[in-house]
N, C-alpha and C positions, 0 to 999 in steps of 0.2 A: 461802413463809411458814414460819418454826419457831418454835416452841412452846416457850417456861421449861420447861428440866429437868422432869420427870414428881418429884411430890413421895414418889408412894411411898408416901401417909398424909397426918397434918393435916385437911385442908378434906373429902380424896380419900374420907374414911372417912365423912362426912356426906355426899357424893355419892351413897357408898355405901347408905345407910341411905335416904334420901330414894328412889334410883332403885328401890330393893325397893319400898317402897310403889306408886309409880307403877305398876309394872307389874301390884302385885298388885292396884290397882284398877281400872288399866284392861287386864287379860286377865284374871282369874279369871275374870269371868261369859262372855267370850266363848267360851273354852278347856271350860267347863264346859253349852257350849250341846246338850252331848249329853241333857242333864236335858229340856231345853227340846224337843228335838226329838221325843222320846214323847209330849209334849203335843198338839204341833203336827202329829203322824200322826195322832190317835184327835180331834183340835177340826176338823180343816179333809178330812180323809179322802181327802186328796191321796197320786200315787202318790210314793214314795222319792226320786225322782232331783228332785221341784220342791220338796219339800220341804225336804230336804236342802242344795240350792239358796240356802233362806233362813239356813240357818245356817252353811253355809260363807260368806255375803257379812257378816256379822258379826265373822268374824277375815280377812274379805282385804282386796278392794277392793271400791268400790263403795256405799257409807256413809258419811255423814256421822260413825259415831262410827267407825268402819273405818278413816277418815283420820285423826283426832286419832290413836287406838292406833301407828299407821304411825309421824307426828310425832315422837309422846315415845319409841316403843321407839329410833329412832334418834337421839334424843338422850341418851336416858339413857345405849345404849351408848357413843358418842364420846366425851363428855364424862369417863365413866369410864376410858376407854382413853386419854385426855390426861392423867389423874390419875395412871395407874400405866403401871410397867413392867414390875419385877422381878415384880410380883407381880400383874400383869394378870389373868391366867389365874383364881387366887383372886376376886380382886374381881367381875369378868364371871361365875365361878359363883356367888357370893354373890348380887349384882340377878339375875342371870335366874331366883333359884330363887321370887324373888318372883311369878311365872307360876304356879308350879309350885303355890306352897303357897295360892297364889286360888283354883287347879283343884280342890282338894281343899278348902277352906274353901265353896267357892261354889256345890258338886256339893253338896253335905248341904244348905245354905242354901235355893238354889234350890227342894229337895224343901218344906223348910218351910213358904217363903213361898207356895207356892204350894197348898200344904193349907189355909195363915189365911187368904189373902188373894185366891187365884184367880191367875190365869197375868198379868193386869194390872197387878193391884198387886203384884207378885211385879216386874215388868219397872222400876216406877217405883220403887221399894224401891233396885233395883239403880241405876237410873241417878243416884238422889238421893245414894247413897256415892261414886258417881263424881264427884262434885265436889269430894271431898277432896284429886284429885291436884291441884289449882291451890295449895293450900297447900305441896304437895311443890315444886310447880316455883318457888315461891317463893323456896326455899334453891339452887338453882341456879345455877351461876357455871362457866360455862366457863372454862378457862387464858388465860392471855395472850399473845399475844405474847412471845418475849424480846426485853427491852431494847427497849420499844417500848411508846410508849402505842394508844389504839383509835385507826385509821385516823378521819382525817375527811372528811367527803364533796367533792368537789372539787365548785368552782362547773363547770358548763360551760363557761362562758368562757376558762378557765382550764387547761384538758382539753390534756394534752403532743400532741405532733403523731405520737408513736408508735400513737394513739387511731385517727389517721385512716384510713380504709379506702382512700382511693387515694393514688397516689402522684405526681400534679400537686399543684402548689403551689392553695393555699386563698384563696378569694378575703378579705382581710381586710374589717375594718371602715371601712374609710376607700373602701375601692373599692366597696363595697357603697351608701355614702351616691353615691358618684360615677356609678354608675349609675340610683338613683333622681333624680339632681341632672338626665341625660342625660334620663331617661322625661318631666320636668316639663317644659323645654324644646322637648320635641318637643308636649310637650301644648298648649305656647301657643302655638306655630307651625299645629295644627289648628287653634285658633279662631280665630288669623286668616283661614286660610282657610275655616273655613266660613261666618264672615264674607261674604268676596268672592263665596265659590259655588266656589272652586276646588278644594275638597277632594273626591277620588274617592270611592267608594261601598263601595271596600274597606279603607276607613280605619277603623279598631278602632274609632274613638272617635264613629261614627254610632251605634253600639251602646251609648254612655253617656247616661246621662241625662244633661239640662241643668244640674239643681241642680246633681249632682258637677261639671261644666266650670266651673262660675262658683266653685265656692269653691276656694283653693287653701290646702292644707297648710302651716300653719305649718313652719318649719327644724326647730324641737325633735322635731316631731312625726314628718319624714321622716328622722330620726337614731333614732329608735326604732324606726321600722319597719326599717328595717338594723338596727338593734343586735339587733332579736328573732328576726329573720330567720337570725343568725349563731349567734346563742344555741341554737335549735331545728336547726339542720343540725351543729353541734357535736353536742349533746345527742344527736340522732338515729346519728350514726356511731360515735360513741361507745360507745351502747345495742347495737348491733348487734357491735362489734368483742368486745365481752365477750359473746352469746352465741356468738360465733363461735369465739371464745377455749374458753368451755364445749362445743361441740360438737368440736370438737379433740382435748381431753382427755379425752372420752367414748371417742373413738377409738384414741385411744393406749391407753386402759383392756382396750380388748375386742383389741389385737395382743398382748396378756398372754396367751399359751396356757393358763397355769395360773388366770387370771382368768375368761376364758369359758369355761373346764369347770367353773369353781364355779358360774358362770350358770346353767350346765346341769342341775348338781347337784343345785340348792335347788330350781328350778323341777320338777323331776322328783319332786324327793324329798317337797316338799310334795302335790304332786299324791297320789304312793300313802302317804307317812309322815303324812296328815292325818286321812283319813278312819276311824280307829280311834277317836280321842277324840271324833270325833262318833258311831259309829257303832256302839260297842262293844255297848251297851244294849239297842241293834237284834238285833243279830246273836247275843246271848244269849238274844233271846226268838224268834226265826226257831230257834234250834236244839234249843228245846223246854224249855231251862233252867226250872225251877219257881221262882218267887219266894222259896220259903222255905231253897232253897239258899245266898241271898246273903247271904256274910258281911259283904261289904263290897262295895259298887257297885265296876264294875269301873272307870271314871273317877276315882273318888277314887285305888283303885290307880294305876291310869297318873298321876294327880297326885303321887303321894307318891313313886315310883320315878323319875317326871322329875325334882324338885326331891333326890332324890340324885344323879341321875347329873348333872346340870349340877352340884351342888357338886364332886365327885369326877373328873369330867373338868377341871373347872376347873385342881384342884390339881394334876393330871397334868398340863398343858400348862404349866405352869411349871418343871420339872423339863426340866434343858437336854438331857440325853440323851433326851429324846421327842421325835420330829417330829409338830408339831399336827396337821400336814398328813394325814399317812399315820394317826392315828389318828383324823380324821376320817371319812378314807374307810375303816376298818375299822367305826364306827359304821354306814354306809349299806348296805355290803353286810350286814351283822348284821341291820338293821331290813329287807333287800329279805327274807330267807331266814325272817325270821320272820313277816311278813307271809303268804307263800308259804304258813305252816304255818297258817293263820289256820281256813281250811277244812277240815281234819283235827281241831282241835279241837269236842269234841261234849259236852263236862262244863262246868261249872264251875271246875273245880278247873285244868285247862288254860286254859280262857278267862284264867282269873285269871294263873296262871304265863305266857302272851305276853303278856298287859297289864302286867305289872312289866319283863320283856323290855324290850319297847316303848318303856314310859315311862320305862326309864336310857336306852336310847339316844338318845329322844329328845333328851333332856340335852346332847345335840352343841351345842345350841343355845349354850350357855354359850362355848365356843370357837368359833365361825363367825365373832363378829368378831375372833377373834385369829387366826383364819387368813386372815381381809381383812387386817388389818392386816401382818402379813408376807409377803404376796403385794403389795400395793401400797403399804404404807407411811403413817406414821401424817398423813404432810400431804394424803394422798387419800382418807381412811378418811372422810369423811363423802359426797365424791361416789360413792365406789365403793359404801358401804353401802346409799346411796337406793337406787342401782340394781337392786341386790340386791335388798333388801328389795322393791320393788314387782313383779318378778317372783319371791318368794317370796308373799305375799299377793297374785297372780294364781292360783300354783299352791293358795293353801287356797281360793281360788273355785270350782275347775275340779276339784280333788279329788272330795269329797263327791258332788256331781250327778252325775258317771260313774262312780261306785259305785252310786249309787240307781238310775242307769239301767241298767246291768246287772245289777242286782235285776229292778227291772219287768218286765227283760227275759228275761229266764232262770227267775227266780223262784228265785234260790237266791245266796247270795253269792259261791260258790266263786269262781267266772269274776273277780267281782268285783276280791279280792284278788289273783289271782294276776297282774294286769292292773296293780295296784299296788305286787306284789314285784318286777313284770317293769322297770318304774318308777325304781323307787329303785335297782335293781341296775345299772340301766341308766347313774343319772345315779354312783353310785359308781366302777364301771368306767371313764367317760369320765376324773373326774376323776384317778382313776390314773394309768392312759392318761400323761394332759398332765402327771403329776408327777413321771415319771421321771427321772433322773438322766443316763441317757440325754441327752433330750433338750439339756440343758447341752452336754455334750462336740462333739455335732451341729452346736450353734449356733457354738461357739467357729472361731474361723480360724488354722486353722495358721499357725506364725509362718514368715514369712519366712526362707528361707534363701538364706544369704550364699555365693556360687559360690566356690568350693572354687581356691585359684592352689596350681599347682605350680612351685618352682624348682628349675631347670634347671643342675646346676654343667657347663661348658663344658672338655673338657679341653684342656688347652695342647697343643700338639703340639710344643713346646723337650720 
């Protein structure tokens, strides 16, 4: 399947505009659920690791609104990455900052609503705005095909025989009615005999009732039951050959070395790069911080320094002399080492300086689908993305609760973090590792060489 030239602009920039909203409607309150989770320590007096629990399941999986969020981030991306090329990098920092600047909008908000309103209506407040994304996804229009209108749905009956999952010939519609024509024949040949008494006891048709042996099926009637018959085993192999088709390409997906260390990456990197933005708030009052020190919440920071580094990474990976790749992976190992320093910090004024850290690198997020997409290519950038994406939103499940539980458990965060730099450094390295250059040359087969003839001049003996 290919895609009309990438426009570059036009529609692309309303795309644009519209997928900033969506995001910032639907992740600001999640992303900003650090507000929420001071409440839900001092209302419910649960230990860190179950609590935490509930707001790591608000940006992963596991939610009803967990799953819409899931949905539209991955549409918003594709459908912008169908829109552009030249200048993908730009546009994917442009929507993702929409995240960023909900963090920082919905961190202050949060605080308010829930001063007027109580921790309640503070929740319903927030999900009553989130219905404005349905007006965003209204302007929505994926690319089209080139030179191609929308596929139409094939009848079943209709279904090519490349559909079929085995490879004997198919019984048609005509031999299907010819066997029911055989089953009816045989059925009046029992009632004659059980007529006479001659019919045995292992005869199927002891086991019919009466009624059904005296009526017989009109012709029209056993032409349809073959024609539905063919219909549904069509349909059915069909059904199957196209997930079978999709489990395939799944496959193909994960023999991409540089594919499944991105797997690894995100899923790692979520896990220890998550639990800051939930966690920050915490760990400034575990470390004695006074309240009258803060100039400014340290989530809103991490809000404001992610929504630049996702614009600014953005415009870097446009710029052809960068490989996105490799300044991906300098983003992870950055965020594993500053993590790492998380527990050395004892002020405010440090807290603050790693949570702007932080929250540019987190900013990677703006280029991940532009390193899917030139890892697999923009006709698989929506299979490949799911994939991602749900083991990225497993890892902000799983993040937060094994931070909280090594709190409970130690009673100190140190452990905590450095379990989380260990983490992301870990999934940084892999994907290294798989992106070398190296490996290219490894894979290649040397060419063939052609056996070397020598001629021989013979000398005359005249």
């Amino acid at each position: 399947m290919a895609f009309q030239k990438s426009p570059d602009g036009g529609w692309g920039w309303v795309i644009v505009l519209v997928s900033f909203f969506t995001q910032f409607l639907c992740y600001g309150s999640p992303l900003a659920v650090g507000v929420l989770y001071i409440e839900w320590l001092d209302l419910f007096g649960e230990g860190k690791g179950k609590t935490a629990l509930v707001g790591s399941l608000a940006s992963g999986v596991g939610l009803l609104a967990s799953l819409g969020c899931g949905l539209l981030y991955t549409a918003t991306v594709t459908v912008t990455c169908q829109y552009f090329d030249s200048r993908r990098g730009l546009a994917l920092g442009l929507i993702s900052t929409g995240s960023s600047v909900g963090l920082f909008i919905y961190a202050a908000l949060q605080r308010v609503l829930i001063e007027f309103y109580g921790l309640d209506g503070c929740l319903l407040i927030v999900g009553a705005l989130a219905l404005n994304i349905l007006a965003c996804g209204s302007l929505m229009r994926p690319l089209q095909v080139s030179n191609c209108t929308l596929p139409e749905k094939t009848a079943p009956e209709n279904v090519p025989d490349r559909y079929c999952m085995y490879n004997e010939k198919e019984k048609n519609l005509e031999e299907n009615i010819k066997i029911l024509d055989k089953s009816y024949s045989h059925e009046e040949k029992c009632k004659s005999a059980l007529a006479s008494g001659d019919c045995g006891q292992e005869n199927p048709l002891h086991k019919i009732p009466t009624t059904m042996m005296h009526a017989k099926e009109p012709e029209p009637y056993k032409k349809k039951v073959a024609k539905q018959t063919y219909f549904c085993k069509q349909l059915a192999k069909r059904k199957w050959q196209l997930y079978k088709n999709y489990c395939d390409e799944t496959v193909s997906l994960f023999k991409n070395k540089v594919f499944s260390a991105l797997f690894i990456a995100i899923l790692l990197f979520d896990i220890g790069g998550f639990p800051p933005s939930l966690l920050m708030e915490d760990v400034a009052r575990s470390s004695n911080v006074k309240e009258e020190e803060f100039v400014m919440p340290l989530i809103s920071i991490i809000g404001i320094m992610t929504a630049v580094g996702k614009l600014l990474l953005g415009i870097l990976a446009d710029f052809k002399w960068i490989n996105t790749l490799y300044l991906y992976v300098v983003t992870l190992i950055v965020t594993g080492l500053a993590l790492c320093a998380i527990p050395f910090a004892k002020s405010y004024v440090t807290l603050a300086i790693l949570s702007g850290i932080l929250g540019f690198l987190t900013g990677n997020w703006s280029i991940f689908p532009y390193v899917t997409t030139k890892t697999v290519g923009i006709d698989r950038l929506g299979h490949a993305y799911g994939i991602l994406m749900f083991f990225a939103g497993l890892g902000n499940s799983l993040g937060p609760p094994i931070v909280g539980w090594f709190y409970d458990w130690t009673q100190t965060y140190d452990t905590a973090f450095y379990f989380s730099g260990a983490c992301v450094l870990l999934g940084g390295f892999t994907l290294l590792l798989a992106a070398l250059p190296c490996w290219d040359t490894c894979d290649r087969k040397p060419p063939k060489q052609t056996p070397t003839t020598f001629l021989y001049k013979v000398a005359s003996n005249v």
